[in-house]
C-alpha positions in Angstrom: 0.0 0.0 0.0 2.8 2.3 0.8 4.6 2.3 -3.0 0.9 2.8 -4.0 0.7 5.9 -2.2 4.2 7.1 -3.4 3.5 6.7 -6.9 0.1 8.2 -6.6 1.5 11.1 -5.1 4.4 11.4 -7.6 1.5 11.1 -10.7 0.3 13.7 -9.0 3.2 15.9 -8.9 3.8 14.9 -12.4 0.1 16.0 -13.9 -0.1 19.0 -11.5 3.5 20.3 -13.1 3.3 20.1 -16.4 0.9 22.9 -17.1 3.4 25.3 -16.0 6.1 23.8 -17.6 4.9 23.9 -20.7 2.6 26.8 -21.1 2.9 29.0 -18.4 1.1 32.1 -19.5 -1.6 30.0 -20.0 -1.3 28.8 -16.6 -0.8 32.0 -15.1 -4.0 33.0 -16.8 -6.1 29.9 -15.7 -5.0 30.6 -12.1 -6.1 34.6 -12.1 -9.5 33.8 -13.5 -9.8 31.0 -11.0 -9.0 33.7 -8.0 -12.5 35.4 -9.4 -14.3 32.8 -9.1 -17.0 32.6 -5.7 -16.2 30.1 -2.8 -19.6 28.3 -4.2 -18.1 28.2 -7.3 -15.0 26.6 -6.2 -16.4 24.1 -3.7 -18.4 22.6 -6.5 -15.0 22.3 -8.7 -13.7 20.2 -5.8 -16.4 18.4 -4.9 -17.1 17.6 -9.0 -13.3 16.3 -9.1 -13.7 14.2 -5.5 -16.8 12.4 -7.1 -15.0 11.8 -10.2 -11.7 10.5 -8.4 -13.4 8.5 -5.7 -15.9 6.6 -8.2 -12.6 6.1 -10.5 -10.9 4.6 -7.8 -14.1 2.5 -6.7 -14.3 1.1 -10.2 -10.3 0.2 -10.6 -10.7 -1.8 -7.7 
């Protein structure tokens, strides 16, 4: 379970840094307009990715 965890965390790290690598006005841009948007706005974002990730996970296992 541990090396799972390790390598889910590095994916992570991988996914969450190539946007700025490789177009970061674009990124820059993304994360301005994102500051603009309501709290409402954002929680239902996260909770939109959390039911996406968690019934992803339920279905690989």
């Amino acid at each position: 379970m541990s090396d799972t965890l390790w390598a889910a965390l590095a994916l992570f790290l991988i996914l969450e840094g190539f946007l700025p690598f490789v177009a970061p006005g674009l990124w820059r841009r993304v994360f301005s307009e994102m500051l603009q948007m309501s709290d409402g706005q954002i929680r239902f974002f996260g909770l939109v990715c959390l039911v996406i990730g968690a019934t992803s996970w339920w279905l690989m296992d």
